[in-house]
N, C-alpha and C positions, 0 to 999 in steps of 0.2 A: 504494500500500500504506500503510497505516497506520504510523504512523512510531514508537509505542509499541505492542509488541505484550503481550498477558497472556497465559498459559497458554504456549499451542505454537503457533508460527511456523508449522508445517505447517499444522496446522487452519486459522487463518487463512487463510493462501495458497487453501485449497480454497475456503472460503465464498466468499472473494472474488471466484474464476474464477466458482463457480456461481452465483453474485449477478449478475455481469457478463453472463456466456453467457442465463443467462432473462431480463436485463431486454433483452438483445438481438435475443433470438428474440423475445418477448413486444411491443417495440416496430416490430419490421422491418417490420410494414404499413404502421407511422407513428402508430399509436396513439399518445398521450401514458398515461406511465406512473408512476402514484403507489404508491410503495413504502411498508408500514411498518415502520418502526424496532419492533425488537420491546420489548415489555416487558418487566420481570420477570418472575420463576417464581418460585413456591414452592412445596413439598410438599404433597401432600392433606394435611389437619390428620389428626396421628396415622399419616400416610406418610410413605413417602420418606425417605432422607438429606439434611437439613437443611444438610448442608456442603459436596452437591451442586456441581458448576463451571456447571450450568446455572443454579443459585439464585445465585449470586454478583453482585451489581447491577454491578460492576467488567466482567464477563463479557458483560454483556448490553451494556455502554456500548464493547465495544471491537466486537460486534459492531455495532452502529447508527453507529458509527463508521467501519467498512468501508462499509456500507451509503450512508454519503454521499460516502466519497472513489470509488463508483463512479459515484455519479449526478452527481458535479462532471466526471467524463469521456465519460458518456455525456445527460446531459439527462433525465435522470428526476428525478421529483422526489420526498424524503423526508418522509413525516409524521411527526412527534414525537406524535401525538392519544394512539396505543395507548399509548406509553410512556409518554409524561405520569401517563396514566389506570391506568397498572398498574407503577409504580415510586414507592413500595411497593407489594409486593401485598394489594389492600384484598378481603380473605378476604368480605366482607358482597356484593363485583362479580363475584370471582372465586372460588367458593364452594372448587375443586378448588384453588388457586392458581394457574389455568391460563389453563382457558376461561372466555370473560365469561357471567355468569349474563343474564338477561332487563335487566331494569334495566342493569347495566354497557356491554352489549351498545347499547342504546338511546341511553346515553350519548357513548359514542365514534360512534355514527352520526349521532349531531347534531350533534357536532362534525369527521364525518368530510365531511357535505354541503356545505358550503360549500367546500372544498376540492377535492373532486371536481366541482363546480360550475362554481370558478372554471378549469380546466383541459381543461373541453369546449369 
């Protein structure tokens, strides 16, 4: 478990079971499993509450932080690429502050191949 928790200690707990339990089903044939750390969020421009606990960059670092203290128990392995690339949210990548636009999209794939590459 994560040893600083932000928000609610329950949430937490849950992500982390449910992080654990898919990358367990998801590796049980023996696949090798590359996780990504998620990035930011922000509001569609002119959506959304902006004060949001999902737009909170603090929020998204304690999840990606679950996310590795499960893959140092189980053998997966975590990308930092989407984070990197959407922490801030660069509104020109991510038009919604979400989803990667075309370009954004192509971006993190170039830097996702080599990675998935080296793990086959």
């Amino acid at each position: 478990m994560v040893s600083s928790l932000r928000f609610n200690a329950a949430w937490n707990t849950f992500y982390e079971d449910r992080v654990a339990d898919t990358a367990a089903r998801l590796s049980s044939t023996g696949a090798k499993l590359l996780w990504l750390a998620p990035p930011c969020f922000g509001p569609a421009p002119g959506a959304g509450d902006p004060d949001g606990p999902w737009y909170d960059s603090g929020r998204v670092d304690v999840l990606a932080a679950i996310d590795r203290a499960v893959a140092r128990r189980n053998g997966m392995t975590v990308s930092s690429v989407v984070h990197d690339l959407g922490c801030p949210v660069d509104y020109g990548d991510r038009p919604d502050g979400v989803h990667y636009g075309d370009a954004g999209a192509d971006a993190a794939a170039a830097l996702l191949g080599p990675q998935i590459t080296r793990l086959g």
